[in-house]
N, C-alpha and C positions, 0 to 999 in steps of 0.2 A: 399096420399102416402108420405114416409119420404122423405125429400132434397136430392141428392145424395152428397156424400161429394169432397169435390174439391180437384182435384187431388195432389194440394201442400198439403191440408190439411193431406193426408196419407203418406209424407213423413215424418221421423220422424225431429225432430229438435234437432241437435247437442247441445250441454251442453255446454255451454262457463267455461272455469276455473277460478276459483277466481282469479283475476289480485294481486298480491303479494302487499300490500300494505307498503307504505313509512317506518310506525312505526314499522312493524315486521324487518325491514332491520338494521330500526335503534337501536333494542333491540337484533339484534344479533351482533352487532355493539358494541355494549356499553364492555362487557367482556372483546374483545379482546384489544378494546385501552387502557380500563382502567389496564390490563396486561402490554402492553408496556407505560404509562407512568411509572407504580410502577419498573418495569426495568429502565428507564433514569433515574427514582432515584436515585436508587440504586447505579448505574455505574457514576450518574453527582456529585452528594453528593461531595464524595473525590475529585476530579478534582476540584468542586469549592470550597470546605475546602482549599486546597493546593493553588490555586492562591488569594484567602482571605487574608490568611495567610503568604501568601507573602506582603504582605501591612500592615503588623503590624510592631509595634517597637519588637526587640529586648526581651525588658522587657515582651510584653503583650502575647510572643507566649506559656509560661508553667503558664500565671496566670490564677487561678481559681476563681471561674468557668471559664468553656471553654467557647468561643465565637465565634458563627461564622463569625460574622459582624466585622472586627474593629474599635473600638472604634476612633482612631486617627490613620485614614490611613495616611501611609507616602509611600515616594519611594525612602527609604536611602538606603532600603537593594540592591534593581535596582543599584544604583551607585555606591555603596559602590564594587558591585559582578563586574560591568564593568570599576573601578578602580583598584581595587585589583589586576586584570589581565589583558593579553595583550587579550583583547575580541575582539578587532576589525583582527588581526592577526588572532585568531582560527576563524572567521567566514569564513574569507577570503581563507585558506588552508582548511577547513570542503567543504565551497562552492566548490571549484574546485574538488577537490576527489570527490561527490558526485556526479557533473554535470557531471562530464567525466565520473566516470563509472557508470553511469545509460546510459547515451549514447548508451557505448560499450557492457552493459550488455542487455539492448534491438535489438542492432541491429545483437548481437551473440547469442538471444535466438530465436530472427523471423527465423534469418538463419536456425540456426539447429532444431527449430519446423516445418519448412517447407521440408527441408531433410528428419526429420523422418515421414513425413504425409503422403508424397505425394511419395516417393521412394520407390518400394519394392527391400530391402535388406537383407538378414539377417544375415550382419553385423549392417546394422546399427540397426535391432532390437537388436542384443548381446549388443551396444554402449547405446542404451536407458535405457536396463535393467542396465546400469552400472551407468550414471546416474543415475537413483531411488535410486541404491543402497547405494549414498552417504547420502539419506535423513535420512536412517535408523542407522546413524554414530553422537556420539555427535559431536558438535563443538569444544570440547576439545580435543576429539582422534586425530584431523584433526590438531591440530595448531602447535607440534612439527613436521612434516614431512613438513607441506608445511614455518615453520620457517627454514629450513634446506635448503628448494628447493629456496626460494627467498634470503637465508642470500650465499650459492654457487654462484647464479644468479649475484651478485653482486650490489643487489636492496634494499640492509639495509637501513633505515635511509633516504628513499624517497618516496614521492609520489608514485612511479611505482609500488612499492614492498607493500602497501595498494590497490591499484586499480587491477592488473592482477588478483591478486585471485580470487577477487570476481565477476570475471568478467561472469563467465559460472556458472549461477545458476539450479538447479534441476526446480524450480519450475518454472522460467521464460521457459524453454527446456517442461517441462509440457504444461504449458497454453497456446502455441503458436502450438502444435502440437497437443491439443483438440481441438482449434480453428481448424487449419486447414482441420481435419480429416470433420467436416461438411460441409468444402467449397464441392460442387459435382467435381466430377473428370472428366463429361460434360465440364467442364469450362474450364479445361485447356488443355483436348482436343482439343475442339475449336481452341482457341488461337494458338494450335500446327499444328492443319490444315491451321489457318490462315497467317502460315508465321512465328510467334512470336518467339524467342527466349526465352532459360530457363530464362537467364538473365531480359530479357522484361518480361516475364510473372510473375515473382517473384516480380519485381522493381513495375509494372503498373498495375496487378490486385491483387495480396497479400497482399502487401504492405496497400494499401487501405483498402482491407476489413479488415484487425488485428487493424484497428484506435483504437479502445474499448482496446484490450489488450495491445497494448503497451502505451496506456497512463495509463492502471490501472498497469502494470506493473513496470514503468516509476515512476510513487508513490511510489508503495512499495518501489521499490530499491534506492529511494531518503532518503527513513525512517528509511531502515538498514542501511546504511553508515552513516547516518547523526547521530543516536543514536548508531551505535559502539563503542565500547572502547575498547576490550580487544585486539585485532590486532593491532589498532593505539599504543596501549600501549606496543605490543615488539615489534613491530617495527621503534620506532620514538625513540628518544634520542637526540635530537635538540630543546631546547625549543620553536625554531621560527616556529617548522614544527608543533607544536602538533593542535592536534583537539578540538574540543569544549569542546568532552565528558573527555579528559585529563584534559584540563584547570578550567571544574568543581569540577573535582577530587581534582586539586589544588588547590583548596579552602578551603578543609577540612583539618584539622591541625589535629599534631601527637597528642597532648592532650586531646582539645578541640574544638570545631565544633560551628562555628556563623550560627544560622540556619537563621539567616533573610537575612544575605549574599548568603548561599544555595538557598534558596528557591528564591528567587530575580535571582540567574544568573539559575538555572532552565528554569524558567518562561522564561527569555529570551531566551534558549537553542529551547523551545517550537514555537516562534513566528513564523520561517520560515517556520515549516511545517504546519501549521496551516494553515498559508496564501496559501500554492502552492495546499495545498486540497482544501481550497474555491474556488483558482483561476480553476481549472479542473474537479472538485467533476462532475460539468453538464456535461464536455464534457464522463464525465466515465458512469452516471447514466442516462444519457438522448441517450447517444446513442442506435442505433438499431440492433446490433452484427450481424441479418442474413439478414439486409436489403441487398439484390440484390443475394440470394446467392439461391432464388426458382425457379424449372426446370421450 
């Protein structure tokens, strides 16, 4: 008589799936980086043409052939561009306008992104939409009325009358109220059962979670003041007050133009932001935007 068969023997046996191997990851791999390097190219190329070229003489920046490399790097144009002008002055009055209003411009966008998240109003929706609606306004249409409202104000020709305007931005009112909109509304329930005040609840648990947005915030709004000119420019008229991007301005002469002096105080114009992104870049990129914020 045949064996009878064993009872695992008539179960069937599942099919295991090909385990994805190493080299298929790595060949789908290969496309996309080799895309994003030919983009760094692209976009580093000129960046570092331009600060090359800042370490050339004078003579070697229109000779031909063109060269990327300098032949005999110098750093006359660097001196020459922090000679020329009162550079330590513009860093010093650029420095402060910036630190103060990125300050005031972070701690008046958390405020009113937290108003319009967490409040139902509809005024303050009518106030949001008005907001937006500045984004959709050049920057030019804007600079004769609010030149009017700070030259009345009695804030011409200072610091105050550069810093207030910019202080309520769209986009900072943006990002702080898309933040907020995913904190759960659990959360500050809580907090409201628990005793908390608006004030405490905004200061001790908001506050904290928007770490991620107000420091990328915080960047940006260091890079538009700091690269501004056309504001600084009607409203300053004090050689002692002007800004960086003035004092680069004043480099270039009515006739003629020293590009090695240009490009040399550039370059320096460049240094601080460069530094305060490296110094932050991790706290923006490495943070966890909904760490603690799961029911």
């Amino acid at each position: 008589m045949p064996r009878p068969l064993d009872a695992d023997a008539k179960q069937p046996v599942p099919r295991q799936r090909p385990r994805k191997t190493a080299g298929g990851g790595f060949r789908r791999a290969v496309p996309a980086t080799t895309l994003l390097w030919i983009l760094a190219c692209l976009y580093g190329l000129p960046v570092l043409w331009f600060i090359l070229s800042s370490l050339k003489p004078a003579s070697d920046l229109f000779s031909y052939p063109l060269t990327l490399v300098p032949h005999n790097p110098t750093l006359s144009g660097f001196e020459a561009a922090w000679d020329s002008a009162n550079f330590s002055q513009y860093f010093i009055n650029t420095a402060i306008v910036c630190v103060i209003t990125t300050i005031l411009t972070v701690g008046v966008s958390c405020c009113t992104g937290y108003a319009l998240a967490k409040y139902d109003n509809r005024w303050l929706k009518a106030f949001f939409l008005c907001i937006l609606a500045t984004t959709m306004l050049p920057g030019e249409v804007m600079l004769a009325p609010e030149f009017l409202v700070v030259r009345n104000l009695g804030l011409y020709n200072s610091f105050a009358g550069i810093i207030l305007p910019a202080v309520l931005t769209a986009t900072g009112c943006f990002m702080f109220r898309q933040f907020f909109l995913t904190v759960p509304d659990e959360l500050v329930e809580a907090a409201r059962i628990d005793g908390a005040r608006e004030l405490a609840i905004f200061a001790r648990i908001m506050v904290p979670l928007s770490r991620p947005i107000m420091l990328t915030l915080a960047i940006l709004s260091f890079q538009w003041r700091w690269n501004d000119y056309i504001w600084p420019l009607l409203m300053l008229n004090d050689p002692n007050k002007f800004t960086v991007q003035i004092g680069i301005q004043s480099i270039v002469g009515a006739q003629n133009i020293n590009w090695s002096v240009l490009l040399g105080a550039s370059v320096i114009s460049m240094i601080p932001l460069i530094a305060i992104f490296l110094v932050f870049q991790r706290y923006v990129m490495g943070a966890d935007i909904n760490a603690g914020l799961k029911d």
